[in-house]
C-alpha positions as a Markdown table, in Angstrom:
| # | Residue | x | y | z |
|---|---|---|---|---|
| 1 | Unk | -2.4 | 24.5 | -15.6 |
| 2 | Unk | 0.6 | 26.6 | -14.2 |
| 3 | Unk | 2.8 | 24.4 | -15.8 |
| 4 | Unk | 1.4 | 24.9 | -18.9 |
| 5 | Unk | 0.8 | 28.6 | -18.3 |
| 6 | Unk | 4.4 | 28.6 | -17.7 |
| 7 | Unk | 5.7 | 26.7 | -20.5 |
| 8 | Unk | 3.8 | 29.0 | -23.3 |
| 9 | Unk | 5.2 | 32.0 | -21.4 |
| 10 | Unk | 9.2 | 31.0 | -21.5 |
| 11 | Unk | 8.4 | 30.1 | -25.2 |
| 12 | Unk | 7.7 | 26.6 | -25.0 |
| 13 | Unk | 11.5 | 26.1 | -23.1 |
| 14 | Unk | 10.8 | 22.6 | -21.2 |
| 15 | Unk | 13.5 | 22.5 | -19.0 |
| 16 | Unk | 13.1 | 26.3 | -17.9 |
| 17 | Unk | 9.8 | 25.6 | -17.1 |
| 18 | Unk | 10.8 | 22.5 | -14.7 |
| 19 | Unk | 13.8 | 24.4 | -13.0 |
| 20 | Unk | 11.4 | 27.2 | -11.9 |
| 21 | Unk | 8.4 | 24.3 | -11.0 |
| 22 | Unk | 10.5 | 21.1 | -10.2 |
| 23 | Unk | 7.8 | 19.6 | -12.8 |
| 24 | Unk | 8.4 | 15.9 | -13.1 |
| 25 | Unk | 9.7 | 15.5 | -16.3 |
| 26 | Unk | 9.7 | 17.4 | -19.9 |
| 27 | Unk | 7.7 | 14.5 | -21.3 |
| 28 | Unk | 4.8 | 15.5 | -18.7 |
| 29 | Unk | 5.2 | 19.0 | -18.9 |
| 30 | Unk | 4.6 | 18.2 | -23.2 |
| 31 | Unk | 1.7 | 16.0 | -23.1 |
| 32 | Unk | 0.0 | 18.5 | -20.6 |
| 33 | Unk | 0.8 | 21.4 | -23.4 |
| 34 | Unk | -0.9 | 19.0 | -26.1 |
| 35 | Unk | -4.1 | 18.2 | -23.8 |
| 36 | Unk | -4.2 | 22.0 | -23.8 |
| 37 | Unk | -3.2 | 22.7 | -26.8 |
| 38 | Unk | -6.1 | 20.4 | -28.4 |
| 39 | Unk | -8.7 | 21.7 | -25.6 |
| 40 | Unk | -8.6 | 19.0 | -23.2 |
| 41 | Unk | -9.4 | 19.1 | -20.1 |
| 42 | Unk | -6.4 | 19.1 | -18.2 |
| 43 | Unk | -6.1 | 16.0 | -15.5 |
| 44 | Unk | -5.6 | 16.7 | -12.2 |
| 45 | Unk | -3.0 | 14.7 | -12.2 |
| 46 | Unk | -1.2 | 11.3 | -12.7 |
| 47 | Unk | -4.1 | 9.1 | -13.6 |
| 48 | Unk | -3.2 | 5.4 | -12.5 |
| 49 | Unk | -4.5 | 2.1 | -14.5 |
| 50 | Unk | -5.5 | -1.0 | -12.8 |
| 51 | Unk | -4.6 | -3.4 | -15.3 |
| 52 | Unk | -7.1 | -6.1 | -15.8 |
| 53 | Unk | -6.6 | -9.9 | -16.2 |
| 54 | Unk | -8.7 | -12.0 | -18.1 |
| 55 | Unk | -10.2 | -15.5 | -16.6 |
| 56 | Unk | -8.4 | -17.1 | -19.0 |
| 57 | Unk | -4.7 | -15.2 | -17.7 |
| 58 | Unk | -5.3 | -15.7 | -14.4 |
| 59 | Unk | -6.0 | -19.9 | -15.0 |
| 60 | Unk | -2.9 | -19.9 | -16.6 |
| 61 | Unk | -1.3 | -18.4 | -13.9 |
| 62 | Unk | -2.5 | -20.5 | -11.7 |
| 63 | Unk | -1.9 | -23.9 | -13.4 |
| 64 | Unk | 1.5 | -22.5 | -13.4 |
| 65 | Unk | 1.5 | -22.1 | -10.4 |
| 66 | Unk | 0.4 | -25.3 | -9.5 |
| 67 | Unk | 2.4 | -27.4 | -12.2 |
| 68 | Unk | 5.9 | -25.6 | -11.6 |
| 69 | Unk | 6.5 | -26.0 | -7.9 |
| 70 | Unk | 4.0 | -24.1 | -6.0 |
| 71 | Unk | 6.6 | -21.0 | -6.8 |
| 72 | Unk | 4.8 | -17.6 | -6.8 |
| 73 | Unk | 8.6 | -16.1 | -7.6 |
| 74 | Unk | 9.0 | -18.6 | -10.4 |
| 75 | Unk | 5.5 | -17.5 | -12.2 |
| 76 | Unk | 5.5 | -14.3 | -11.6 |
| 77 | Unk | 9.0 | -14.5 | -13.3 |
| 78 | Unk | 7.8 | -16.6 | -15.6 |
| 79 | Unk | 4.8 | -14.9 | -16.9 |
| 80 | Unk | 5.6 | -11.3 | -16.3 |
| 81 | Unk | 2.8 | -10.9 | -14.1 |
| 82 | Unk | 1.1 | -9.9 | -11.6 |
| 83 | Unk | 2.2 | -9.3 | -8.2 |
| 84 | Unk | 2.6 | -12.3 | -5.3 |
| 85 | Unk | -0.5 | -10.2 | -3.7 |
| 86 | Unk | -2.4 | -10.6 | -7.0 |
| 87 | Unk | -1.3 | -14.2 | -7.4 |
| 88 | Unk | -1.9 | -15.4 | -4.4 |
| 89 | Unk | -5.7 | -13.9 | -4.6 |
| 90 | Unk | -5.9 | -15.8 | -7.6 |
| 91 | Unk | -5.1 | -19.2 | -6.3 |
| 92 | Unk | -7.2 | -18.8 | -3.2 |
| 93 | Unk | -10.1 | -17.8 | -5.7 |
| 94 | Unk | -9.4 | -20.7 | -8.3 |
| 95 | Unk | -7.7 | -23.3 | -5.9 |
| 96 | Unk | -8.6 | -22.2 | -2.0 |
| 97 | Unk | -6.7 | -25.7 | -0.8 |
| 98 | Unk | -4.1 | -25.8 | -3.1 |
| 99 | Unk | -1.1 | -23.0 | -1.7 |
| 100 | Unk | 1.4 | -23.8 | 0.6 |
């Protein structure tokens, strides 16, 4: 909210605003002013997604997996997701016997 406060203050000047704050970026400081601007609620902060995989993602994954040479590099690579962590739940969860 001090950002914001801030911002309207120096005349809507992004990058006066973050010199005096150190606020992450002008992008953030902007999309805080429109949440404000619209009557929002402001956030108290970075809000951060857990993405969610379908059954049907994560059995592809795994076949992958499982048909490609037991790689968790190769499909992760491959696939563009998830992380080894995530992948590896997967195929203890789909195929407890089947990882290296």
């Amino acid at each position: 909210m001090r950002a914001v406060q801030l911002y309207v203050k120096l005349g809507k000047r992004a990058n006066a605003t973050i010199r005096q704050l150190s606020y992450p970026t002008k992008n953030a400081l902007k999309h805080r002013y429109r949440e404000f601007a619209r009557g929002d609620d402001l956030s108290a902060g970075y809000v951060i997604t857990k993405q969610h995989y379908s059954d049907e993602s994560k059995r592809v994954a795994v076949e992958h997996y499982l048909d490609n040479g037991r790689c968790l590099a190769w499909t992760i690579e491959a696939l563009g997701f998830p992380s080894r962590e995530k992948l590896s739940a997967w195929i203890d969860e789909y195929q407890p016997r089947d990882r290296r």
